[in-house]
N, C-alpha and C positions, 0 to 999 in steps of 0.2 A: 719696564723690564721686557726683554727681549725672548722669545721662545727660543730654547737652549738649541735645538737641531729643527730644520727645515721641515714642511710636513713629508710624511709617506701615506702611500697610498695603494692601492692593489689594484693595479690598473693603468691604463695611458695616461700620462702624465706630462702635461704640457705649457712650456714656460712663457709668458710673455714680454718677459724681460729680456729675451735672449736677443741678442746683436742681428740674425733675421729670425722676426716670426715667423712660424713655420704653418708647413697649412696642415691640416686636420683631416686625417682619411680614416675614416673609422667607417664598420660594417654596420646595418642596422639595426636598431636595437640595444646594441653596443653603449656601455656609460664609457665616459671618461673626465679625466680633469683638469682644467683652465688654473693658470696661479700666476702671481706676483709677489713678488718679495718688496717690501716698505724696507729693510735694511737699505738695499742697494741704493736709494736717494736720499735718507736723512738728512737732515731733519724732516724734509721736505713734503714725506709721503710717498703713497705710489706713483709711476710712471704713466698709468694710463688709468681714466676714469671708468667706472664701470658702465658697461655698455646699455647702451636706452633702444636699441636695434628690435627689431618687433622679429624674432627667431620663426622661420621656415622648417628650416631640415630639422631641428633640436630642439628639446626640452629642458630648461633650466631646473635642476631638481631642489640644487641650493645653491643659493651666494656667497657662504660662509662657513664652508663646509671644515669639521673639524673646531670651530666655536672660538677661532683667534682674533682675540682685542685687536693685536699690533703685530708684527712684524711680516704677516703673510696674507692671503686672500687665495682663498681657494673656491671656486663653483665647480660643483659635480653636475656634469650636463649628461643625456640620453639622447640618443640620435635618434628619430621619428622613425617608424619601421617601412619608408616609404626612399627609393633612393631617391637623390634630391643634391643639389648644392647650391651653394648661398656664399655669398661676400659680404663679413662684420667689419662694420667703420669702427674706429678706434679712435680717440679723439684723447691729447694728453692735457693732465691739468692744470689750472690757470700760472701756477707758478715754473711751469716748464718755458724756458727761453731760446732752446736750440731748434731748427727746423730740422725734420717735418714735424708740424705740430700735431697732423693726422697718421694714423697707418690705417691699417683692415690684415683681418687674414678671413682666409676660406676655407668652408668645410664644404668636405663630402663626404656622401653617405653612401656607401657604396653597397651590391648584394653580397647576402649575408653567403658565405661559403662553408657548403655542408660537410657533416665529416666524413659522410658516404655518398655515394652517386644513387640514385633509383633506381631500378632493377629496369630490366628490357620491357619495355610495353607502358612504360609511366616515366614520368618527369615532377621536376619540382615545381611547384603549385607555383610558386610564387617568389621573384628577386630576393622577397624578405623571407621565407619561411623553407627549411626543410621538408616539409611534408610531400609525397610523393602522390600524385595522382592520375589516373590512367589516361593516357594517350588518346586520343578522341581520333579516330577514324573516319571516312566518308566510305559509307558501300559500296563495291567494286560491280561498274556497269558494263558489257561488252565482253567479249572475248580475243583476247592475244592472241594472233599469230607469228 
């Protein structure tokens, strides 16, 4: 038995089935989520094995996100709060006979973007954090003419 409608989700939401995989640009910090549809190949299975890639920029939160037997695959992943980018091998399963029988897509983790700017005399601490903090100065030696 087949789940009645596709999952949803609140949030990036990104297919791997699609005609091109797309790459992944998410801010740090940031979840978002990975999916395959098992419909689209029946009887077969899914299109691509799930990934054995030892993750850099991101954190795998779940594999199975949403709790579906059969017809979908979903991973909710978290992007490391460190910008960063990576290329995931993709590798499809034994029963796939078209080439390629590899792809990859890549992510990037890009700085997070604040919803304010810092006030004159401070900047943001950090690519991943809004927090604003004071501008570090050298003392002013000599005299201008």
């Amino acid at each position: 038995m087949w789940p009645e409608l596709p999952p949803t989700v609140d949030g990036q939401f990104i297919p791997l089935d699609a005609a091109v995989i797309p790459e992944i640009h998410v801010q740090a910090g940031e979840t978002f989520y990975v999916w395959l549809d098992e419909k689209q190949y029946f009887p077969n299975g899914f299109g691509w094995m799930e990934p054995t890639h030892e993750f850099a920029c991101v954190k795998v939160l779940n594999t199975n996100y949403g709790d579906y037997n059969r017809g979908y695959r979903v991973w909710l992943v978290e992007a490391n709060r460190a910008v960063c980018q990576e290329t995931v091998p993709l590798t499809r399963p034994a029963w796939w006979t078209e080439e390629p029988k590899t792809g990859e897509i890549k992510i990037f983790v890009n700085p997070i973007t604040c919803p304010s700017v810092c006030e004159i005399g401070k900047r943001q601490a950090t690519a991943t954090s809004c927090d604003c903090v004071p501008i570090e100065t050298e003392p002013v030696h000599g005299i201008l003419f």
